[in-house]
N, C-alpha and C positions, 0 to 999 in steps of 0.2 A: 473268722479269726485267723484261719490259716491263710488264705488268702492276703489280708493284712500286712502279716508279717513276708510273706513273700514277695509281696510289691516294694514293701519297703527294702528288703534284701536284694532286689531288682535294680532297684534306682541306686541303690549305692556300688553295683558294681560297674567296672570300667568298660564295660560294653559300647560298643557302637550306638547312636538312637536310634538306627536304622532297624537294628539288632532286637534293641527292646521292645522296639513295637512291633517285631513278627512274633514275640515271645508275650505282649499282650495282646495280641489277637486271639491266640488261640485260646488263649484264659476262658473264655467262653463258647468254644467250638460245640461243644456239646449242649450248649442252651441255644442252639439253633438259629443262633441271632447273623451267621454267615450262607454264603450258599457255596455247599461244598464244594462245586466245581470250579471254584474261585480259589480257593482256598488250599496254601500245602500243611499236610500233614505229616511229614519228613523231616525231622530236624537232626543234625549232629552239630554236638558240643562240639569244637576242636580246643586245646591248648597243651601247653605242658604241666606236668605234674606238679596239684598244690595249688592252683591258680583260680579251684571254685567251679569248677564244669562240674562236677559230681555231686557237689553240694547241692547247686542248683538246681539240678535235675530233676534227683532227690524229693526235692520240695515241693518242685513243679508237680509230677507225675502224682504227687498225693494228694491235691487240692482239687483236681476230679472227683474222688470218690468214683470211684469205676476197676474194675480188675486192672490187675498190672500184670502183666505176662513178662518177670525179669531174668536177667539170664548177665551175672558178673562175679567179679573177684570179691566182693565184699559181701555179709551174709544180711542185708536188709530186711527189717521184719516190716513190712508195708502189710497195713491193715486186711486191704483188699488185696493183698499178691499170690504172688506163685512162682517161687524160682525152678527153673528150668537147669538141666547140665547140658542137654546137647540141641542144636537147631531143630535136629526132626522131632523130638519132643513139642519143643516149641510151636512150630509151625502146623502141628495136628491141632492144638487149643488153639492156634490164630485163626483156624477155617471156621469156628464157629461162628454163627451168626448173632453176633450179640457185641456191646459198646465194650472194647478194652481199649488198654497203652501198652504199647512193646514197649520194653525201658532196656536194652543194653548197654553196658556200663562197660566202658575199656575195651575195643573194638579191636586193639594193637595186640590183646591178649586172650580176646574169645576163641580164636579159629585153630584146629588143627594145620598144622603145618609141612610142605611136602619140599625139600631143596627151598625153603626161607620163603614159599609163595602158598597161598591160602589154598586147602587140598580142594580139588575139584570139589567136590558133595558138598562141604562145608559155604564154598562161594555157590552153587546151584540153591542149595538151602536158605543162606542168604537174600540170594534175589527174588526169591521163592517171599521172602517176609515182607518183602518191599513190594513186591506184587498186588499181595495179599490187602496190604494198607493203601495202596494206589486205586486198589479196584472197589473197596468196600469203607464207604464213608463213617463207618461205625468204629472204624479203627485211627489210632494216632499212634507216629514211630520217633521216639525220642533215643539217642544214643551217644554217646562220647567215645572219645580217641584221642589221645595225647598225640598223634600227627596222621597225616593225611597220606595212606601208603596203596590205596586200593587201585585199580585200572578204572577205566573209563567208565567199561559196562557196570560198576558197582556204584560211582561216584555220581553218576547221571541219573541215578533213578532214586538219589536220597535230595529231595528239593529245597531243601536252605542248609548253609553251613554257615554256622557262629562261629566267630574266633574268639579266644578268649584270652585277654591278656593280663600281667603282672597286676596285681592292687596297688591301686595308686595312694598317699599318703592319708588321703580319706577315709577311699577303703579299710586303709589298714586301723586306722581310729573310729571306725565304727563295730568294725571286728573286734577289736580289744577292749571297746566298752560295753560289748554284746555280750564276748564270753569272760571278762577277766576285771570287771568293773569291783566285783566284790575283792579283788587280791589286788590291784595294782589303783594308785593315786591318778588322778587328773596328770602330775607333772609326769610319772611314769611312764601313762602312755605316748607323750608327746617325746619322752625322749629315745624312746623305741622305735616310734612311726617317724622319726626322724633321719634314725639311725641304721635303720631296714630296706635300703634303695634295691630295690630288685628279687625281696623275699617273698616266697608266694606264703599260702596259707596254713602250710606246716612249717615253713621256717620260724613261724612267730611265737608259736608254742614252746618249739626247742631251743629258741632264743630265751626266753622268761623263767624255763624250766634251768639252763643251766645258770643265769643268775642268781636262779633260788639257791642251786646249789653251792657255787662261789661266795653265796655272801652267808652260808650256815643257816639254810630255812630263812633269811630274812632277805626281804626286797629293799632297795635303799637307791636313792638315784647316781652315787659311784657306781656301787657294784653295775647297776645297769649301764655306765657308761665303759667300766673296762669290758664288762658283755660284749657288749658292741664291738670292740676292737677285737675280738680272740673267737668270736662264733664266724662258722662260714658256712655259708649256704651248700648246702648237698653240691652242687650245681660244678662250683669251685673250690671242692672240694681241695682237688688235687696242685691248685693254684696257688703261689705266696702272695697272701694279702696284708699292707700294712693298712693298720687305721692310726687316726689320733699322731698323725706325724707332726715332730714337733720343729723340722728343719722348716728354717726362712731362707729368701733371699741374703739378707743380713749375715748369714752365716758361710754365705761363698767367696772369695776371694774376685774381684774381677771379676770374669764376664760380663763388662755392663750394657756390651750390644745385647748380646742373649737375655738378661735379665729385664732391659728395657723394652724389647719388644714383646716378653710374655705376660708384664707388665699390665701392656693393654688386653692382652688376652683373658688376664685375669679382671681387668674391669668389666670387660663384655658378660664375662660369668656371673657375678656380682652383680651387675644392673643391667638386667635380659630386656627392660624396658629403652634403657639409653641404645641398646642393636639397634632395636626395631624402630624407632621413632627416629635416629638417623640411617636406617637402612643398611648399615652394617650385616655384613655376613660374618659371627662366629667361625674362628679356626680351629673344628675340630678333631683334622688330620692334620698330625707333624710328623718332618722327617728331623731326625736329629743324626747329624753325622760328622763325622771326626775320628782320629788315631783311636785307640783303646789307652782309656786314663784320663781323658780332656775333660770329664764332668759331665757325661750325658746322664747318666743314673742318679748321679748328685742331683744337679739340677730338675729331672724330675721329681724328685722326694722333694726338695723345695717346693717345685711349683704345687704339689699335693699338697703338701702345708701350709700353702698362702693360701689355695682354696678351701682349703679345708675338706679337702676328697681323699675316699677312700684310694688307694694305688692295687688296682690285679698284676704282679708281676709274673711273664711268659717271658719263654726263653726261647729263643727261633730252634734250639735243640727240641726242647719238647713235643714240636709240630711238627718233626722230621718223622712220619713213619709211612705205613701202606697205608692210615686213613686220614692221610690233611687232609684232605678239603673237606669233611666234615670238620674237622679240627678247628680247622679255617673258620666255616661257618657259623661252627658254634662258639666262636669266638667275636664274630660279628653280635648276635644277638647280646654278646654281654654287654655289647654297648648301647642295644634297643633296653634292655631288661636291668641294668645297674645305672642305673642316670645317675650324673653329676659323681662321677669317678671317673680315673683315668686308667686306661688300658695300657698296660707299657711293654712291646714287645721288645725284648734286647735279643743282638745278635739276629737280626732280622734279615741280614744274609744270607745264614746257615740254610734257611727255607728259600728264599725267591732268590739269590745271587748267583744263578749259574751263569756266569757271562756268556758260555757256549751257546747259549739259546735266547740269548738277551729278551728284547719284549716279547719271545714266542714262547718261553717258558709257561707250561701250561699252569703250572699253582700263581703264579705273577698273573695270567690269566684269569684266573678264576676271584683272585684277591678283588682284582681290578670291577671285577663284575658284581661282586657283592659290595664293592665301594660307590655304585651307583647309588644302595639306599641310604648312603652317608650323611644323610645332610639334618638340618637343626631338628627339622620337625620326629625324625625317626630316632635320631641318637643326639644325646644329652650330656656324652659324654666326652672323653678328652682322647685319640689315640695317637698314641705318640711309638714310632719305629725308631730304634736305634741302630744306626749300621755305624761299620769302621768305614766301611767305603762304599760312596754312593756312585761309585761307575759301574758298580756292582748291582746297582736295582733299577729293572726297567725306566724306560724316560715316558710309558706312558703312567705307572706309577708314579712317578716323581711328579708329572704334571697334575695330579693330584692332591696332590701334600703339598703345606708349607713348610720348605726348605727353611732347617738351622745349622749352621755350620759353627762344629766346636774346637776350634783349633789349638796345636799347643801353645801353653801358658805365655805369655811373653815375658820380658826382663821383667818388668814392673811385678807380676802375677807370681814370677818365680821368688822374686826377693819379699814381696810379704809372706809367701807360705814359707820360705825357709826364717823368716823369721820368727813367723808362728811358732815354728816347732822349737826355735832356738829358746824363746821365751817358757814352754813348758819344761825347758830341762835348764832352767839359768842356774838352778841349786845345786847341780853335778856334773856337766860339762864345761868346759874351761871355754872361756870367751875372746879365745886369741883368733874362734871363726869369723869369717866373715862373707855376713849374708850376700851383699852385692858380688862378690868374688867368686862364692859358690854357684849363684845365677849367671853369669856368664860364661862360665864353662858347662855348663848342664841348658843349653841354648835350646837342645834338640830332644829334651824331657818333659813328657808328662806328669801329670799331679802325681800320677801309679806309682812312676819312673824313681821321682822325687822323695817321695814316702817310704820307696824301698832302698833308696841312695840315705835316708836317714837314719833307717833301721840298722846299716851296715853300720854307720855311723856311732850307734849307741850300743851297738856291741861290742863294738873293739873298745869304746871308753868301760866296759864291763871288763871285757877280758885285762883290759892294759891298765887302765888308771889314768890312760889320757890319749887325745886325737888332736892331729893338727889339718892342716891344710895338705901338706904330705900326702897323708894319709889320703885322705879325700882326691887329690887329682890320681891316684894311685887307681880309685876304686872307679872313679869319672873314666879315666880312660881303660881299663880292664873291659868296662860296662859297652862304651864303644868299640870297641874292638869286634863283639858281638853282636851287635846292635840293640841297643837300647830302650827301643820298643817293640823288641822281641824278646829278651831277656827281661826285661823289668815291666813288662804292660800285658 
């Protein structure tokens, strides 16, 4: 029976096939049916935290029925076990001559530690374990590690490593009607597993649990939908994420180069079939660039909302410290691990723009290199850089990205947004403005520019009881003087 269910918990995770079948072979290692010299005995889980390496394990190492010699952060009652606190413990019961499983659990956090490297004894001990299972067919070494930090001589003597990666939609609806079939609907789950793009195995739980909460002990398929928009994954934590954005295209002013080409970009997402069957390559790197105010951020939130993607909003400030290129990094993976969202860094100068060092800048460098594994099959998602000035960002970056360029508004662009605004105040502001008129002198203004050239506008009709045109070239040229997309953007 145990067996059973493990198989079946087998197949449904997102494993490699390659994968599965080193992990059904050994199912049977101990019914003698391999010749051990064939055969490894060496396994480490790899992934990140949540994603079901420990689970597995778990379940694996109990369907033997044989000692389990364990040694981890969580307190396991295994039938047949025996946890351990330190290696030499450990590795006195591994010399016996008799069938066990070493099971270490969290490999990143067994080891005493001497200047952030594994103390001598502790790594001697270690390979001491791996010895032990190398030399003596009686023994099996099962272990996990949220990532892979050991030297050579450790790495080379544990003979298969699994990767283990996010639950894929499946996953995650086989999960939810394993453990949660009794509390959540058919339709529940499907709006969860829908809504879940890059959640591992604890985010699911404290996804449902704060539902519960929000909706007063009751599950209902809103409440699970505003869930969705307000939970965020440990991960991003620290990150702003909209969900559930409700801007369109329809709601921008102009742009219609820009709009029309993301247009397509949005059919290619929409019908992944129509890529591939005319050989289309998906645009998953954009450069968007233009003054400060032109609509890059705007425009984003749109294009999220015609997709219907969730948006990670970064700020090229926040990756400014002593540890970008981890930063970097792990910002990469949000786009392995959050499919079908878009990653939006703004101000993406502030990090890579040092023009002193143009394409030798070493974080431009490192960008550039993790932008190798950019492509459809690895990331599913959308990144889009937002610079004020792209003579600012490397040109071997750029030869990477699809260039959009957001310039300021023209006449056309300026005289409906000033009419816009005219139209929301037509019941308190006097009508002697005039749109076209205002657009012509404001030639060298941003959307930013323009909005804060209106607000001045509706104050002095506050303070005064009325504004003219006066008034306005008064504040137009004040604004100039200064410059205008530096005082207003």
């Amino acid at each position: 029976m145990k067996k059973e269910k493990f198989l079946k918990l087998l197949d449904n995770t997102p494993l490699k096939s390659i994968d599965k079948e080193s992990i059904y072979f050994i199912l049977d290692y101990f019914k003698k049916k391999h010749n051990p010299k064939l055969t490894s005995r060496s396994f480490l889980f790899l992934g990140d935290a949540g994603v079901g390496k420990t689970y597995l394990a778990k379940e694996l190492v109990q369907i033997f029925n044989k000692d389990i010699l364990y040694m981890g952060c969580d307190s396991f009652n295994f039938q047949k076990g025996k946890r351990f606190l330190s290696l030499k413990d450990l590795v006195k019961e591994a010399q016996r001559d008799k069938e066990q499983i070493i099971f270490l659990d969290d490999l990143n956090y067994l080891f005493d530690r001497e200047d952030c490297e594994i103390s001598p004894a502790d790594k001697r001990k270690f390979i001491e374990v791996l010895n032990i299972v190398k030399n003596n067919t009686k023994k099996l070494f099962i272990a996990t590690a949220n990532y892979l930090e050991f030297d050579d001589q450790i790495t080379d003597r544990i003979e298969v490593k699994i990767n283990f990666s996010f639950p894929s939609e499946a996953n995650k609806r086989s999960y939810l009607e394993a453990e949660y079939s009794n509390c959540l609907k058919k339709k529940h789950i499907e709006i969860i597993t829908e809504n879940s793009m890059g959640y591992n195995y604890r985010d699911l739980p404290e996804m449902i649990k704060l539902a519960y909460r929000l909706g007063k002990s009751k599950l209902t398929v809103n409440i699970l939908k505003k869930t969705a928009q307000q939970y965020k994954p440990t991960q991003i934590y620290n990150y702003q994420i909209e969900n559930g954005i409700s801007l369109r295209f329809k709601d921008i002013l102009g742009k219609q180069i820009q709009k029309s080409f993301l247009s397509k970009i949005i059919q290619l997402y929409k019908n992944k079939a129509l890529g591939k069957n005319l050989g289309i390559k998906r645009h998953n790197l954009l450069l968007f660039h233009g003054p400060p105010g032109t609509g890059k951020t705007f425009m984003t939130r749109a294009l999220a909302g015609e997709l219907g993607f969730p948006m990670i909003c970064i700020s090229g400030k926040e990756l400014c410290s002593n540890d970008n290129i981890t930063r970097l990094s792990k910002i990469m993976d949000f786009g392995k691990r959050y499919q079908n969202c878009i990653i939006f860094i703004d101000e993406a100068e502030k990090l890579f723009g040092n023009s002193r060092y143009g394409d030798d800048n070493y974080l431009m460098g490192e960008f550039n290199r993790l932008l190798d594994g950019a492509n459809d099959a690895e990331i599913k998602s959308l990144f889009i850089l937002a610079v004020n000035d792209s003579s600012r960002i490397g040109n071997a970056l750029k030869d990477r990205m699809t260039d959009l360029e957001f310039p300021l508004p023209d006449f056309e662009e300026r005289v409906s947004f000033i009419k816009q605004k005219m139209e929301s105040t037509r019941n308190h502001i006097s009508h002697c403005l005039k749109a076209e008129e205002i657009a012509k002198i404001i030639f060298d203004f941003s959307f930013r520019d323009i909005e804060k050239l209106w607000n001045e506008i509706v104050f002095n009709y506050l303070e005064t009881g009325r504004v003219d045109m006066t008034f306005v070239r008064k504040i137009v040229n004040d604004a100039k003087g200064i410059c205008p997309n530096t005082m207003m953007g």
